[in-house]
C-alpha positions as CSV (number, residue, x, y, z in Angstrom):
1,X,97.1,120.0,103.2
2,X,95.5,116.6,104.0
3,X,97.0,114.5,100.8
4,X,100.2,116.7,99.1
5,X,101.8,115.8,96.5
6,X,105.2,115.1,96.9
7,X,107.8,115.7,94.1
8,X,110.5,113.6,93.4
9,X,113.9,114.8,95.2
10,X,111.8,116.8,97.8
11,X,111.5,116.5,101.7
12,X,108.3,114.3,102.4
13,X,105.8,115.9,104.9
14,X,105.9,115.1,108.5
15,X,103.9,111.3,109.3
16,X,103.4,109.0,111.4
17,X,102.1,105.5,111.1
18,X,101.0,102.3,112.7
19,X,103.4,99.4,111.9
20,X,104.0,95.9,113.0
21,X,104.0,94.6,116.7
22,X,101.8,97.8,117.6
23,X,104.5,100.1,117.3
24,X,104.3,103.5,115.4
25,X,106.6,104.3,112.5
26,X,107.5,108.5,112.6
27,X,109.2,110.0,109.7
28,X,110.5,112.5,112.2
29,X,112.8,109.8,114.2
30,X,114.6,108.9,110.8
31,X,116.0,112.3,110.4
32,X,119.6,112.5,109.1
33,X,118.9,109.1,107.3
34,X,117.8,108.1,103.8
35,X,114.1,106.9,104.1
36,X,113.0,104.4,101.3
37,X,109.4,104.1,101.1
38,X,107.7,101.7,98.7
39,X,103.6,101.3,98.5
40,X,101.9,98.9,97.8
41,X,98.0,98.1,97.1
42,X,97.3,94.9,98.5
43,X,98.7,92.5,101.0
44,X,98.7,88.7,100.0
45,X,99.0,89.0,95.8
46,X,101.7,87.9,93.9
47,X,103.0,91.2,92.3
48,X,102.6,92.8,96.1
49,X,104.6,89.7,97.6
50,X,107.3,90.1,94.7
51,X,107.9,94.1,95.2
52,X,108.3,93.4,99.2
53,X,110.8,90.7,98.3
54,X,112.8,92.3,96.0
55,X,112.8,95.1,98.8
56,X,113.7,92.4,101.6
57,X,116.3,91.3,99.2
58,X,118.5,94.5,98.9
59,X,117.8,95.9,102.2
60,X,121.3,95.0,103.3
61,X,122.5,97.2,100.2
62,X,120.3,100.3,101.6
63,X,121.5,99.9,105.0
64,X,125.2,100.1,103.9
65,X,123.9,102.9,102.5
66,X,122.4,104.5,105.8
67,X,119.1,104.2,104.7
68,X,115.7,102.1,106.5
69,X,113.3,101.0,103.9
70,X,109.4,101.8,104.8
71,X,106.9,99.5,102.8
72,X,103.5,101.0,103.3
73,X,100.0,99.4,102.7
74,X,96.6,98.7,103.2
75,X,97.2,96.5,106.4
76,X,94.6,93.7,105.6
């Protein structure tokens, strides 16, 4: 299935992507941890820059947690 749906509470989907510093991000090498991952739509706008901070905020809390936070966008 190119684009599932994924259900609240359910295992996401095998997936790998491109991240910062040219480095690859695969689901697969967080296993056994909590993933957070947050979208967003656009890079540079205020609502985008304030859901990324609040994430940047309370990472600490998800760590202590066990959990890596993922934000995921449109890369421009």
């Amino acid at each position: 299935m190119a684009n599932p749906v994924i259900q609240a509470g359910k295992r996401a989907p095998a997936f790998t992507l491109p991240s910062s510093k040219e480095h690859r991000f695969r689901l697969t090498e967080q296993r056994g941890r909590w993933v957070v991952a947050f979208f967003y739509r656009k890079d540079s706008t205020n609502g985008c820059l304030k859901q990324v901070e609040n994430f940047r905020d309370a990472n600490k809390v998800f760590q202590k947690e066990g959990a890596v936070v993922v934000g995921v966008g449109p890369g421009e």
